[in-house]
C-alpha positions in Angstrom: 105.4 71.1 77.8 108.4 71.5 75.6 111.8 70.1 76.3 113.2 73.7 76.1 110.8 75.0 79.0 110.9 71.8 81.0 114.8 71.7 81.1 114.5 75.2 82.9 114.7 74.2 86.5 115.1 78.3 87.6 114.7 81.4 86.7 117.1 84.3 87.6 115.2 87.7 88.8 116.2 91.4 88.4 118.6 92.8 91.8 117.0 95.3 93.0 120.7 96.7 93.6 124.6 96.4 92.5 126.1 96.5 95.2 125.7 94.8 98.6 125.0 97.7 101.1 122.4 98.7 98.6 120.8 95.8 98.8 120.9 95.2 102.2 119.1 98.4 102.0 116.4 97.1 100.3 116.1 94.4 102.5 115.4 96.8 105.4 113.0 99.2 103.5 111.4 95.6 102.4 110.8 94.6 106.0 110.3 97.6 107.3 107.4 98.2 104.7 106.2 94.3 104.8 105.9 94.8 108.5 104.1 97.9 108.4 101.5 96.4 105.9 101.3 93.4 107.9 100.4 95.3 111.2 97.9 97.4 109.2 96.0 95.0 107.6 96.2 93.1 110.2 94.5 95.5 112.9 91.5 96.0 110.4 90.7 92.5 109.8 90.9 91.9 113.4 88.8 95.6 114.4 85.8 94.1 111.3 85.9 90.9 112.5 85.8 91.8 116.8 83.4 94.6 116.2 80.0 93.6 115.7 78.9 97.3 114.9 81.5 96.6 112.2 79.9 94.4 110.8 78.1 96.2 107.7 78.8 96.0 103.9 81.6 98.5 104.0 83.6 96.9 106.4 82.8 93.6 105.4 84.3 94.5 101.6 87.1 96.0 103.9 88.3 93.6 105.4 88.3 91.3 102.3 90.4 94.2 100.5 92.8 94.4 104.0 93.2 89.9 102.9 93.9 91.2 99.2 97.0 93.4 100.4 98.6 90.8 102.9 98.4 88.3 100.2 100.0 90.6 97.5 102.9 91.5 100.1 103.1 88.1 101.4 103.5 87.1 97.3 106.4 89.2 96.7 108.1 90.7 99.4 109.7 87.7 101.2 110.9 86.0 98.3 112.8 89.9 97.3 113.9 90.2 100.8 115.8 86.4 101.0 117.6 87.3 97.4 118.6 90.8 98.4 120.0 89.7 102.2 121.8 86.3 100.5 122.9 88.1 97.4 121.2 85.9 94.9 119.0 86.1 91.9 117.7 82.3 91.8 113.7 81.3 92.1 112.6 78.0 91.3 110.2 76.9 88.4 107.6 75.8 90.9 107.9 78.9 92.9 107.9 81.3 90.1 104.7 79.7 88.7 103.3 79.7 91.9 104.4 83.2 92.7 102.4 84.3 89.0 99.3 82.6 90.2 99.2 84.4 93.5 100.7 87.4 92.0 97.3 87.5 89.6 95.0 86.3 92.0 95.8 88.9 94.2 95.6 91.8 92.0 92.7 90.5 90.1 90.7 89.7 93.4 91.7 93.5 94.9 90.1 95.2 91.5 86.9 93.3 91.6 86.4 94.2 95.3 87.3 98.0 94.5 84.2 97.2 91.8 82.1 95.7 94.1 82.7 98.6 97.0 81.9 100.9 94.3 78.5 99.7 93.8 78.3 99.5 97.9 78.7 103.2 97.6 76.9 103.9 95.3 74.1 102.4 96.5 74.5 103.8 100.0 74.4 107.3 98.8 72.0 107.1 95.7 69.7 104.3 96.6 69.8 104.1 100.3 65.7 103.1 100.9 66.9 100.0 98.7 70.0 99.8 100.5 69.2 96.6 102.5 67.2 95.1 100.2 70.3 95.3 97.8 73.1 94.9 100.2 72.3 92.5 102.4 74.5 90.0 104.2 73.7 86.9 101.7 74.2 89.3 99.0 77.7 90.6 100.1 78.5 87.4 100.6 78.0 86.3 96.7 79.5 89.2 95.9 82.2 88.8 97.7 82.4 84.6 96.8 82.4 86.1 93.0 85.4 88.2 93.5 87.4 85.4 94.8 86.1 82.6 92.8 86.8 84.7 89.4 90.1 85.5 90.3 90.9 82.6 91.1 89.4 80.6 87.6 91.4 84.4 85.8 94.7 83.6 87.4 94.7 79.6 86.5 94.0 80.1 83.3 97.1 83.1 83.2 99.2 80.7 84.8 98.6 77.6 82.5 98.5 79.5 79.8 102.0 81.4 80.2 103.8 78.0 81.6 102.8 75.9 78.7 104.3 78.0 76.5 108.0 76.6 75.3 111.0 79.1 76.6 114.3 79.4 74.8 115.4 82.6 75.0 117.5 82.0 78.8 116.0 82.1 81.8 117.0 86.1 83.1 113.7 87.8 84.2 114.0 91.7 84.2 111.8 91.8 87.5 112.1 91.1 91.4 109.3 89.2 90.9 108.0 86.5 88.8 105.9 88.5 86.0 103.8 87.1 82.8 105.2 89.8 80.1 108.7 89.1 81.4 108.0 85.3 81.2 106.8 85.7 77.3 109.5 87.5 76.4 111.5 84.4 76.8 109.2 82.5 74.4 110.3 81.0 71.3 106.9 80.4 69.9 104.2 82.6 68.1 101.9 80.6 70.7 102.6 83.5 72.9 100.3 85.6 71.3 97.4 83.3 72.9 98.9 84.9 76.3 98.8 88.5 74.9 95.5 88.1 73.1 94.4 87.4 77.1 96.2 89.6 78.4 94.1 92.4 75.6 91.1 90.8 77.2 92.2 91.5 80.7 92.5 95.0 79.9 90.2 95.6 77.7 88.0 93.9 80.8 89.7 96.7 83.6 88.7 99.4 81.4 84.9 98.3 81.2 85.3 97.9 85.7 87.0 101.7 85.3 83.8 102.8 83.0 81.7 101.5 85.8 83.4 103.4 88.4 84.2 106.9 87.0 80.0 106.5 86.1 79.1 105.6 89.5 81.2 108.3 91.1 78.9 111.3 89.0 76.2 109.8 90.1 77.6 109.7 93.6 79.3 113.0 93.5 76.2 114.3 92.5 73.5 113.0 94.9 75.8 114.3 97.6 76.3 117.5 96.5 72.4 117.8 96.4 72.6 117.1 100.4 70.9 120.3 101.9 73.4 120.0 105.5 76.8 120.1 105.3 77.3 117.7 107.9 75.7 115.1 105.8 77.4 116.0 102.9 81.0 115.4 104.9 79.7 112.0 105.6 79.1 110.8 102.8 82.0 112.4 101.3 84.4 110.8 104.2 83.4 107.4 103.1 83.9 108.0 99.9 87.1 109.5 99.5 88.8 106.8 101.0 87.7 104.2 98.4 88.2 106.7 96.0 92.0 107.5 96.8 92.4 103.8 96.7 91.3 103.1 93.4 93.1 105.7 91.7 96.1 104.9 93.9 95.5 101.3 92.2 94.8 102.1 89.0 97.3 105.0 87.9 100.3 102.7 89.2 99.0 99.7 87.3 97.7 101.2 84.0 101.1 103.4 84.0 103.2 100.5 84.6 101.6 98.0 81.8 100.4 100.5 79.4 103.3 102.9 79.4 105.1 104.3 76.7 108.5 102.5 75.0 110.1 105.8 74.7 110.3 105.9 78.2 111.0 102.6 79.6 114.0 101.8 81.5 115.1 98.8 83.8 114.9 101.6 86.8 112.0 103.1 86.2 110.5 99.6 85.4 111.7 97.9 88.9 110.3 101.6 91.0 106.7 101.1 89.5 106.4 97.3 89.9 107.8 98.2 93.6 104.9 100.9 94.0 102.2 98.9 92.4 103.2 95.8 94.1 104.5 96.5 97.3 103.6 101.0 98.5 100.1 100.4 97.3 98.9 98.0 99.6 100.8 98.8 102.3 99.1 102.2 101.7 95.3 101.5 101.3 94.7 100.4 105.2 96.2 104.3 106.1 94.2 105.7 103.2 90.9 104.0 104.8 91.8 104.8 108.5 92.3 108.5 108.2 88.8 109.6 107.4 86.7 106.9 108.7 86.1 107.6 113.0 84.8 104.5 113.4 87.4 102.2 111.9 89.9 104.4 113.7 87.9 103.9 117.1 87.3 100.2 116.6 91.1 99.8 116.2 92.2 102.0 119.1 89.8 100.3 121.1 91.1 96.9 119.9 94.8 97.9 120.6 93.8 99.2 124.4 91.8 95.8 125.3 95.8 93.6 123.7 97.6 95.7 126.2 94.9 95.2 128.4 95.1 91.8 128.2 99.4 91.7 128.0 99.6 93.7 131.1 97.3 90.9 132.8 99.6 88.2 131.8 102.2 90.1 132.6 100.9 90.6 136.1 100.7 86.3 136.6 
């Protein structure tokens, strides 16, 4: 590493606001939304993993997905919250880099999964006499073991890559969180265009995963609406629609925040995306999935009843 980059012991991030009560704002809409998320994805993970009739590709993807969100918010959000309730800007060198691994793990790990629970749907609806053979447990399991194993290789190489790099233009970020294009805009060297050239890749990579999906959602969209009963159509439009919401949720917020115009860039309307992206989006997926799917809603009620069940008990000792 260069002696420019290595003599950077910080880096300062963007406030989300000016002014103190503003930002003690924040911090409240932070926790209130980190809590929220947290409750959420926790109450799935805990109704897959209780509830053995849960325990089916769907859910299983599910609950991975529900891991995917905490991490993202647990990434982001309390690092925000400390500098917006202490009025500071500083994050360490080691934090930040750690905070851009996680940061790309996360996100990478949550697209491959929406992938993956494509296919699960796809094969439900347009193959579903091969479903088991397809989809079975050892099966979701590599699938699953894939997801998170590339991820993780994806965001090392990221993080390597974009902290190897020498920095000399300050150390200001213009994001609440540690970011790689706000990282290379501090380089000094034309080495950064090794990042970018990755960063093409990446893309270029989402856009083939977006290919897949639009292409297995005609051929899903289709074999349902060749469903003689209406009731079964509603079915297997119910579990659909879900994943569906979720993936253009993910997708519009994160191909409009990278891949947006100059013209129309601005510190503000930069910090509300990465906020939406980063922070609404997966607090938002376990609502999106619990509204039209009875059984996840029933597992979770029931799982809520048998806690105060159980605290009431206690309570009676």
């Amino acid at each position: 590493m260069s002696n420019s980059s290595s003599s950077i012991s910080h880096f300062l991030l963007l406030p989300l606001a000016d002014t103190w009560q503003l930002q003690l704002l924040h911090f409240c809409l932070f926790l209130g939304i980190s809590l929220a998320a947290l409750l959420a994805n926790g109450l799935i993970i805990s109704a897959v993993a209780c509830g053995h009739h849960l325990h089916t590709p769907m859910f299983f993807f599910l609950l991975n997905l529900a891991l995917t969100d905490l991490g993202s918010i647990l990434t982001t959000v309390p690092k925000a919250m400390h500098n917006s309730l202490w009025d500071t800007r500083h994050i360490s060198y080691t934090r930040c880099a750690a905070q851009v691994f996680l940061t790309v793990f996360f996100i990478s790990a949550e697209f491959s999964l929406l992938t993956v629970m494509c296919y699960d749907r796809y094969v439900s609806i347009c193959k579903p006499l091969h479903y088991g053979t397809l989809l079975g447990s050892r099966a979701c399991a590599h699938m699953a073991a894939a997801a998170w194993a590339s991820s993780f290789l994806y965001s090392l190489l990221h993080t390597a890559n974009t902290f190897t790099l020498p920095l000399c233009h300050g150390n200001a970020l213009g994001q609440f969180f540690c970011e790689i294009p706000h990282i290379l805009k501090l380089s000094c060297s034309k080495s950064y265009l090794r990042e970018l050239g990755l960063i093409v890749f990446s893309i270029s990579l989402a856009l083939c995963c977006f290919v897949f999906i639009v292409l297995s959602y005609v051929q899903i969209f289709r074999a349902v609406l060749s469903i003689p009963s209406e009731q079964g159509r509603h079915k297997a439009f119910s579990t659909c629609l879900p994943h569906l919401a979720v993936v253009s949720l993910f997708l519009s917020t994160g191909f409009f925040a990278y891949l947006k115009p100059t013209s129309i860039s601005s510190p503000s309307l930069d910090l509300a995306l990465s906020v939406l992206y980063s922070v609404v989006t997966p607090a938002l997926n376990p609502l999106i999935y619990s509204l039209r799917n009875q059984e996840l809603k029933a597992a979770v009620w029931r799982l809520m009843t048998g806690w105060v069940r159980h605290i009431k008990l206690l309570a009676n000792f």
